[in-house]
N, C-alpha and C positions, 0 to 999 in steps of 0.2 A: 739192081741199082736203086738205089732211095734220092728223096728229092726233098728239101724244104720246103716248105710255102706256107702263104696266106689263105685261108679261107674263110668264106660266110656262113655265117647259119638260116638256111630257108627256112628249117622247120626242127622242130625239137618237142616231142610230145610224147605222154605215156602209154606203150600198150600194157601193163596191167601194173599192181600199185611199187613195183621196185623195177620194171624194165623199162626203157624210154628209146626212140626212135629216136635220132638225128639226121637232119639230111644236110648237106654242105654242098655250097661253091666252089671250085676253083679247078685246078688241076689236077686230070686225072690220068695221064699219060702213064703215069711211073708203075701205075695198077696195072699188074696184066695175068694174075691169076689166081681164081678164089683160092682163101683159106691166107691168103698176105694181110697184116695190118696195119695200121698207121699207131704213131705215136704222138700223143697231143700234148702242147705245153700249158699248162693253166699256172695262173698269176698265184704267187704266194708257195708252187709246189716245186720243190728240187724236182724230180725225177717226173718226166713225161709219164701220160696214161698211156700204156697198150692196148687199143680197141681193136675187135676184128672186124675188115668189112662184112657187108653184108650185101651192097650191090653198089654198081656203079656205072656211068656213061660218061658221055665226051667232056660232061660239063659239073655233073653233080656226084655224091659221094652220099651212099646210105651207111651209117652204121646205127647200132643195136645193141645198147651197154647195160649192165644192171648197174642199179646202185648199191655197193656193197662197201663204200664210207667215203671221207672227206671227197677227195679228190671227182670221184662219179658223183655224190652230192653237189655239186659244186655246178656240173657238169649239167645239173638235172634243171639247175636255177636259171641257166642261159637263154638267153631271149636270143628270137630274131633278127638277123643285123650284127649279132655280133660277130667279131672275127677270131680266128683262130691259127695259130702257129703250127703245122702238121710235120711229120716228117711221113710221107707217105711211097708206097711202093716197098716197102719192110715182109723181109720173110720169104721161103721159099712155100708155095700153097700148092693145093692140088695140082696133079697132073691128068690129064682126060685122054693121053697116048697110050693108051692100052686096048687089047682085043677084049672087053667088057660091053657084054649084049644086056645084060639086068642087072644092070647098077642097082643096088642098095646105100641108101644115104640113111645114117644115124646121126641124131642129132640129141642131145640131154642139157637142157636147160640151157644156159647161155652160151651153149657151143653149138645151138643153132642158128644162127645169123649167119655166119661162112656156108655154108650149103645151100643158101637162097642162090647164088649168083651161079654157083657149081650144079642145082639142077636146071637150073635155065641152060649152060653152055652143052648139058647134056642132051637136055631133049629137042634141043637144035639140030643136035647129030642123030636125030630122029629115033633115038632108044626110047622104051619104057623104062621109067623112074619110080621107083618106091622109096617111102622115105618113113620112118621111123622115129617119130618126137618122143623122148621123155622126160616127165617133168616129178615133182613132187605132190601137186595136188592140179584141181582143176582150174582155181584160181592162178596157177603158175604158165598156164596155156598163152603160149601164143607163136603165129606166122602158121596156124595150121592151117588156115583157111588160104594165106598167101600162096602158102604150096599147094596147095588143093588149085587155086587159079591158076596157076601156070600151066598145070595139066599132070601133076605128079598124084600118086596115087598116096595116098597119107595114112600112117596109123599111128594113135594116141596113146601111149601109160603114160598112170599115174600111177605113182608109190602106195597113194590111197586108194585107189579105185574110185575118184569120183570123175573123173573123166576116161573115155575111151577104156584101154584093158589093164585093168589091177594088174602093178608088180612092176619089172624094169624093160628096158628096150628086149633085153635077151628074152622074158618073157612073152614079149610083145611079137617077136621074131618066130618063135617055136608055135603058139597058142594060130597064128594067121598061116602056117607053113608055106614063109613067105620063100620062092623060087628067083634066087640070085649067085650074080657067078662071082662076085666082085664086088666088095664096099667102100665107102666114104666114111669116117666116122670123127664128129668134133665134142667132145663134153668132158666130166669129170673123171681123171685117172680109172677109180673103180669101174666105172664105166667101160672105157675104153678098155682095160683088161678082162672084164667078164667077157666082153664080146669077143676077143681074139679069142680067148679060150672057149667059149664055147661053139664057134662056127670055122667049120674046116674054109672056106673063100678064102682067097688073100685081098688085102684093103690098103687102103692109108689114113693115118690117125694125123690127126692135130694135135698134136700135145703142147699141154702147160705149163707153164714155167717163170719164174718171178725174172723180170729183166728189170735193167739198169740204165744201158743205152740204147737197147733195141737196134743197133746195127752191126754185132758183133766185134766192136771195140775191149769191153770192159770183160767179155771171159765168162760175166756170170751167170749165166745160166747153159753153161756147156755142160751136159749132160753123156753120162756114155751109152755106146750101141755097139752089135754087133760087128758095126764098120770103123767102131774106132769112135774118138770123142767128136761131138758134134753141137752146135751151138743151135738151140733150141731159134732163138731171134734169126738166123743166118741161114745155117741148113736146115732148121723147121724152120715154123714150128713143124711142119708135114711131114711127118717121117711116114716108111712101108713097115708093115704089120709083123716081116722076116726081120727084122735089122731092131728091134725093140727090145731090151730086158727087162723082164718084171720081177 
């Protein structure tokens, strides 16, 4: 179930020169499981933003957007104090009811923010968490250190090899032979399908998809799966790794 509301802006600042942090006020009840997003209305824009959380408590609301045009430009100019129109609790997110003892979290560029809040609720249930960042270059890095503080064990590619291990997460995965029974995984399509294919685990993927009203009203972005059509906004964006066409 989704909620309307108002929100504040605590805090809005860049972690490197096109990703930007947000943190919000308001109501956070409707949140109740990473990899869900909100959708934001900004002045001037027909169609809300789809942001993914990134963490959350009783009172405040982190997310973690790039700017990649108008509408997150926009987004990137907002000051402190101001408010915001949200529709929040969006999306069906991870599920952590499974017999998974070495969770594996992948994350690729702006599809790691949803996996901050999903290795905390893990390693509360006292597993060991590895987590997997990739990005493009090393100027693209960031939240590796955040995950490193919580207590997860982190490894770094870049595309170029200037951070952490040349090449892509599947790379990164093979090169550490890293020991997991079960994955998380949020990032770019190519992404998300090198990984299914190359690792026998079963996972859950975040997937992508352009929406319209983010609450499964308008149909568009119903995507098919092996269980039949499925609306990315609605029954994802989380789908399992068995139920995916590529």
């Amino acid at each position: 179930m989704y909620k309307k509301g108002i929100y504040k802006i605590l805090t809005n600042e860049p972690l490197t020169d096109t990703v930007w942090r947000m943190t919000l006020r308001g109501d956070t009840q409707w949140i109740t499981a990473p990899g869900q997003f909100v959708n934001i209305a900004l002045a001037g824009r027909y169609l809300r933003r789809p942001i993914s959380v990134c963490d959350w408590d009783e009172q405040t609301l982190t997310l973690v957007y790039k700017v990649v045009g108008g509408g997150t430009a926009q987004m990137s100019r907002m000051a402190p104090g101001t408010e915001l129109d949200l529709l929040t609790g969006l999306g069906n997110g991870f599920s952590v009811d499974n017999a998974a003892l070495r969770p594996l979290l992948v994350g690729g560029g702006v599809g790691v923010p949803p996996l901050y809040n999903l290795a905390r609720r893990l390693l509360a249930r006292g597993l060991r968490v590895q987590v997997v960042l990739g990005f493009n270059s090393a100027a693209e890095v960031f939240y590796a250190e955040e995950f490193r503080a919580l207590g997860c064990e982190v490894t770094v590619a870049t595309a170029d090899g200037t951070a952490g291990i040349r090449g892509f997460v599947t790379d990164a995965i093979a090169a550490q032979g890293l020991d997991f029974d079960y994955f998380y995984a949020c990032g770019p399509l190519p992404m998300l399908r090198a990984l299914c294919e190359g690792v026998s685990q079963d996972g859950q993927l975040s997937m992508e998809e352009r929406m319209g009203c983010g609450f499964g009203g308008c149909m568009g972005c119903t995507c098919k799966t092996k269980a039949g059509p499925k609306r990315i906004c609605r029954e994802g964006p989380v789908l399992t790794k068995d139920e995916v066409f590529w």
